[in-house]
N, C-alpha and C positions, 0 to 999 in steps of 0.2 A: 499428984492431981494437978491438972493443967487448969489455972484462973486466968481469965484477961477480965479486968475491974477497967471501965471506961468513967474516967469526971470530966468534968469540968462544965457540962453543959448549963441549960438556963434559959432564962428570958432576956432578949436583945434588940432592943431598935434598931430599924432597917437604917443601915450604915455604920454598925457598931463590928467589933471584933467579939472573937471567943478563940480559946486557944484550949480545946481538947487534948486530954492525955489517956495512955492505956499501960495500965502497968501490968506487965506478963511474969507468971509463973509456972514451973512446973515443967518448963521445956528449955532448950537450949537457944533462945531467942538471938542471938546473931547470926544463929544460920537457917532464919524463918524471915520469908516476906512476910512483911505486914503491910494490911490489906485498910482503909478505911470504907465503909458502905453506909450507906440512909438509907430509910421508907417512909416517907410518907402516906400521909392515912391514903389509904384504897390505893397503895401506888407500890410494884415490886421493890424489890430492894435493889438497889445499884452502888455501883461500884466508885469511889467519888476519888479515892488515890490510893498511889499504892508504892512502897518504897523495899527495895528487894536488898539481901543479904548482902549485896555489895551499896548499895545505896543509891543504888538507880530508883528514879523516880519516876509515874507516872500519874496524870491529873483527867481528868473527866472534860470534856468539853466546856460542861455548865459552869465549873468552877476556876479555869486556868487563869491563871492570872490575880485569881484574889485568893488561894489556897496555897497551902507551904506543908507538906506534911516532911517531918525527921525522926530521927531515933537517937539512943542513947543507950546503947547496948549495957553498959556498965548499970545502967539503971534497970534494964529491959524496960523499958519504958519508950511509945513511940506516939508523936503529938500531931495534933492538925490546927495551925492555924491558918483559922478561918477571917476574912476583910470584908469590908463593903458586903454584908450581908444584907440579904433579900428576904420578903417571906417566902420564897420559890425554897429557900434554905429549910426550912419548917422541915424536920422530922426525927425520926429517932436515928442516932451516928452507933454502928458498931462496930467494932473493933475485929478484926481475919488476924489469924495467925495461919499461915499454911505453910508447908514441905512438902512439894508434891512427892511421891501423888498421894499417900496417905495422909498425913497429916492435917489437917484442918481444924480449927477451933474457933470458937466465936464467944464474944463475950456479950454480958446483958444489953447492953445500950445504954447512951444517955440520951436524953431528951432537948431539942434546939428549938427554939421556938424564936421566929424575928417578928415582932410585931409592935405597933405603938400605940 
């Protein structure tokens, strides 16, 4: 059975850090992109980084420069730290495991909330 279990989230003052994790189970997690995505309320879900098999990385506009996503294959565990946060940052962060073109998984979410 395939788990992704996303913590770390919380409540954060605009300007504070969070350093998100996702611990994978149930699949062969170093030969899976992992994917990180939000929603905010009434808002689709998007794609905010994404760090592939080899460990190529990609970052979303809105966050480049204050966002770091990595992994730890030995852990299967793969984290987003998050900087200089906004309330624009406000929403639920889930966690992609994908192999295309089958594979896909998604875990529950955790909840980021920047406000003071």
């Amino acid at each position: 059975q395939v788990q992704l279990v996303e913590s770390g989230g919380g409540l954060v003052q605009p300007g504070g850090s969070l350093r998100l994790s996702c611990a994978a189970s149930g699949i062969t997690f170093r030969v899976y992109a992992m994917d990180w995505y939000r929603q905010a309320p009434g808002k689709q879900r998007t794609l905010v980084a994404r760090i592939t098999s080899t460990g190529t990385t990609y970052y979303a506009d809105s966050v480049k420069g204050r966002v770091t996503v990595s992994r730890d294959n030995a852990k299967k565990t793969v984290y987003l730290q998050m900087n200089t946060l906004t309330p624009e940052d406000t929403a639920v962060y889930y966690c992609n495991a994908n192999f295309p073109p089958l594979d896909n998984y998604w875990g529950q979410g955790t909840q980021v909330t920047v406000s003071s």
